[in-house]
Phi, psi and omega in degrees: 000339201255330159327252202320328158324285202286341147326290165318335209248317153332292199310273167344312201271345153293328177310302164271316154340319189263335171330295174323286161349299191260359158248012168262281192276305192343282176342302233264319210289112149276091187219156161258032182237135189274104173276161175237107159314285179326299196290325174319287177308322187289317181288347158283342176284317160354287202270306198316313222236131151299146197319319178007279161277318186294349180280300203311336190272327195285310172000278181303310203287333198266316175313316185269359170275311181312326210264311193253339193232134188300170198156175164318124181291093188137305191327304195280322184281353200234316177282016189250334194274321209297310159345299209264341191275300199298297180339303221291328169289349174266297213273325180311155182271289225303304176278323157327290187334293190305309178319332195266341190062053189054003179316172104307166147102326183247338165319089147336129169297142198295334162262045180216344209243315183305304203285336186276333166279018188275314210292286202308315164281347180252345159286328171300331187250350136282350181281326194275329185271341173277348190284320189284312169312296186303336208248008171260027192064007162301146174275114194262156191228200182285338183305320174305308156301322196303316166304314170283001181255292199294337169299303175313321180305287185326285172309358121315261165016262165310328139329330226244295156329288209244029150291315201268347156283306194311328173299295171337304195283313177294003163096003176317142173249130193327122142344133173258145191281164174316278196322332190264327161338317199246347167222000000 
């Protein structure tokens, strides 16, 4: 019981910690490809964490970017739980289980599953800001996409990097392989 505490109390504290982060050092970088902090840390709780909690992480996250960093009015609040729930139906280890139907063999690795639900949510939410662009009369060009390709890349990327500390600080245990299962 005092394990599943201090899990919990881990989470949260990555949860405003990456919080910080990406409205603090983010910010600062002066580059033009935009990593999305949030959505990296929301696709390891995603594949980690039951759909619940991954709302509950998209929630927290769409209230306090909404609430502190200026932007499209509404967007943040309403895309990070909508984000974590739909990811959360492809990407969760719970539904894989039910999908394979007791198989061996279809359970996707957890380091397979973090970098795609990264890719998938950071392309969904580069898909809403050209959509929010286009519907403000903006002329939209290749730059945009060109951007928005290379944002999503980046923010995989970066998924791909700080998954396996981000498994760690939450207390995930390496997956185990077949071969060491059987002996």
């Amino acid at each position: 019981m005092r394990n599943v505490f201090w899990r919990q109390i881990r989470l949260l504290l990555v949860v405003f910690i990456g919080y910080l982060f990406h409205v603090t050092v983010m910010t600062q970088l002066d580059t033009t490809v935009s990593i999305n902090l949030p959505l990296v840390i929301l696709s390891v709780v995603i594949v980690g964490y039951p759909r619940y909690k991954a709302f509950w992480v998209g929630a927290v996250y769409g209230i306090l970017l909404e609430t502190m960093v200026p932007g499209v009015k509404l967007l943040n609040l309403v895309f990070y739980p909508i984000c974590a729930m739909l990811m959360s139906l492809f990407f969760t280890a719970r539904l894989q289980y039910d999908m394979s139907n007791h198989r061996r063999g279809r359970n996707r690795s957890v380091y397979l599953r973090t970098p795609l639900c990264a890719l998938c949510a950071a392309l969904l939410y580069e898909a809403v800001s050209i959509i929010y662009i286009a519907m403000s009369s903006a002329e939209l060009t290749s730059a945009f996409f060109t951007r928005a390709l290379t944002d999503a890349l980046m923010t995989t990327l970066t998924a791909v990097v700080l998954m396996w500390p981000l498994r760690r600080l939450l207390g995930f245990a390496a997956p185990v392989s077949k071969a060491m299962a059987k002996g």
